[in-house]
Backbone bond lengths (Angstrom), bond angles and torsions (degrees), N, CA, C in turn:
res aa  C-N    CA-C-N  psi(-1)  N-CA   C-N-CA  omega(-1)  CA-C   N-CA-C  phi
1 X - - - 1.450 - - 1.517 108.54 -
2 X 1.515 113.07 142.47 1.262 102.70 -158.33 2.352 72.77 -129.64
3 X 1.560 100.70 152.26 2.078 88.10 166.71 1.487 85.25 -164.51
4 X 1.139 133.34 174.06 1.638 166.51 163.21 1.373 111.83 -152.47
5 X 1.685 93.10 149.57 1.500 109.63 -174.49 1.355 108.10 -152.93
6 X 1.292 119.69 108.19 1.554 111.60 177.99 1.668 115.13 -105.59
7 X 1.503 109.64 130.79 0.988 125.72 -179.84 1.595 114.88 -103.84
8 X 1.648 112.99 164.02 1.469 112.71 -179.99 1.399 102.05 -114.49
9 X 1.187 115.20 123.79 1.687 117.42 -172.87 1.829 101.52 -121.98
10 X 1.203 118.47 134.79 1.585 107.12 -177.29 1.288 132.63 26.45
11 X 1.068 124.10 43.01 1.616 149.43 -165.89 1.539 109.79 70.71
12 X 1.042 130.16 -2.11 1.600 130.99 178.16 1.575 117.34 -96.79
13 X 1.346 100.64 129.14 1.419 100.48 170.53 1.187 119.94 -80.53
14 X 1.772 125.73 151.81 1.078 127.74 -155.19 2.199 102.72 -137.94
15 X 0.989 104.28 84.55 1.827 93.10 -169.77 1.678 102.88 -61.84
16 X 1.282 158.61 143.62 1.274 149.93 152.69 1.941 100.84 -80.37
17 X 0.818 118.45 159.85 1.854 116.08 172.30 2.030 94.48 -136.98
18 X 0.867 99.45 128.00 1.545 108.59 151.44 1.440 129.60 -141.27
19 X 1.445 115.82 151.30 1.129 126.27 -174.75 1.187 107.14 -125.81
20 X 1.772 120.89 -167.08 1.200 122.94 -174.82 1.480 126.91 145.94
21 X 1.146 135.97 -173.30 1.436 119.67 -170.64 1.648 90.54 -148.27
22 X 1.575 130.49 144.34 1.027 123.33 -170.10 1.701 108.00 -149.51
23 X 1.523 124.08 106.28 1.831 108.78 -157.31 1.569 98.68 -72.21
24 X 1.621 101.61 128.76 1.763 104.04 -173.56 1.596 98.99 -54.92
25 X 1.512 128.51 -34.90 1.484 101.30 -155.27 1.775 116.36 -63.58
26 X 1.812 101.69 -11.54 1.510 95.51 168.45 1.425 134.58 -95.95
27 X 1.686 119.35 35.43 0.760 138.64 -130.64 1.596 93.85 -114.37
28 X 1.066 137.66 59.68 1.868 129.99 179.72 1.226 123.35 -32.97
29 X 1.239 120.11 160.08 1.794 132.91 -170.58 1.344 103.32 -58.12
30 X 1.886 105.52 -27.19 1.989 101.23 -170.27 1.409 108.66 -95.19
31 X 1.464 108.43 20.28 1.448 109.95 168.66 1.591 102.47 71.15
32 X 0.771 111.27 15.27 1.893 90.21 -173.57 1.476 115.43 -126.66
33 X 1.486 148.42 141.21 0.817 169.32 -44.96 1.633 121.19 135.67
34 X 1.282 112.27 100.88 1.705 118.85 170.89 1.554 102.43 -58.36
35 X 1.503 102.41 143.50 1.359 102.99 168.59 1.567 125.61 -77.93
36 X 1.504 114.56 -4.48 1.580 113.37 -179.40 1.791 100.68 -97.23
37 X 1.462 111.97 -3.76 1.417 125.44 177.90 1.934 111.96 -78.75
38 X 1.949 107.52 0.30 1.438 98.47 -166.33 1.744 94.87 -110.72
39 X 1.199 119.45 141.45 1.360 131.47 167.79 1.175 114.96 -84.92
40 X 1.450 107.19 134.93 1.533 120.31 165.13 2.230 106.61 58.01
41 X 1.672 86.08 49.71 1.683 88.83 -162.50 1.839 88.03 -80.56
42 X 1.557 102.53 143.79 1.291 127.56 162.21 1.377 143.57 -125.72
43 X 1.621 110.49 72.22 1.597 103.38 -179.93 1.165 124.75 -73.62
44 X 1.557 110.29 160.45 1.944 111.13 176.83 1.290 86.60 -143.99
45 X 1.189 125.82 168.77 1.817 134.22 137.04 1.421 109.64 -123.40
46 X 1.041 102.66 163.24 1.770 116.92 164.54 1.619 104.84 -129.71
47 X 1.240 115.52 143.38 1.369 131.28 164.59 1.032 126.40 -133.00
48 X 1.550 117.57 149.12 1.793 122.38 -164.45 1.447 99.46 -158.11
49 X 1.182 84.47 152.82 1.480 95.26 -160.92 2.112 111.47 147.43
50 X 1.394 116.01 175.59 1.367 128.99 172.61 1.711 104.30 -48.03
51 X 1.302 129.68 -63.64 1.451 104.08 173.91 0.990 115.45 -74.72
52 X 1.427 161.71 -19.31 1.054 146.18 172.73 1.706 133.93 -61.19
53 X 1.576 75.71 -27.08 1.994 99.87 176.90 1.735 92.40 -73.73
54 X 1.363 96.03 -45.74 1.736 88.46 -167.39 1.459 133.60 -54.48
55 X 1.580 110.79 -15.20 1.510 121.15 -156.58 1.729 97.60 -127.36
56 X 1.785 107.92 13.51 2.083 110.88 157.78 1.235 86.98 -94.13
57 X 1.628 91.22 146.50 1.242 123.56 -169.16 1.847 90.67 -74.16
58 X 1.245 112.33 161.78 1.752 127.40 174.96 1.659 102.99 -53.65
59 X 1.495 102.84 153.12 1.503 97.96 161.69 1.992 118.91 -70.09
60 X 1.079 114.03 -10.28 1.425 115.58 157.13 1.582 127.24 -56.74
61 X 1.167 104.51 -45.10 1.285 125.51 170.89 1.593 123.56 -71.93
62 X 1.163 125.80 -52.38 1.138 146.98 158.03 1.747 108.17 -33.34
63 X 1.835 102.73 -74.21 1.718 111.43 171.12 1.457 111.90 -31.35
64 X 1.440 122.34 -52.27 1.433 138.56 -146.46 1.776 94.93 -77.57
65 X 1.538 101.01 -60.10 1.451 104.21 173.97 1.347 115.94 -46.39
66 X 1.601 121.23 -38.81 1.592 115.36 -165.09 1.693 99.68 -72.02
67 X 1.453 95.41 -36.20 1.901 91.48 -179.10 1.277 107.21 -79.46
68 X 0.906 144.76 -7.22 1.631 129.29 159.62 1.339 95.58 -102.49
């Protein structure tokens, strides 16, 4: 099972991503699925937006890192 969900948190958007593996035969007519029922589950999010810009490092910083 693959899903995303983006939310708006303090003016920033926030996507969630999850993955996972789920055996169809436990799979009910209402389609739906316990979450301790998913294998090998993997969430991440990414967010963008005004805080997120705020807390990359400068393009000074950034340059310096690429040369080392």
């Amino acid at each position: 099972v693959e899903g995303s969900r983006a939310i708006e948190i303090n003016g920033e958007t926030e996507v969630i991503y999850l993955t996972g593996m789920v055996n169809p035969l436990i799979i009910p007519a209402s389609n739906t699925v316990e979450s301790f029922r998913v294998a090998d589950l993997q969430v991440s999010y990414k967010g963008k937006g005004v805080i997120t810009q705020g807390t990359r490092p400068g393009f000074f910083v950034r340059f310096l890192n690429w040369i080392f």
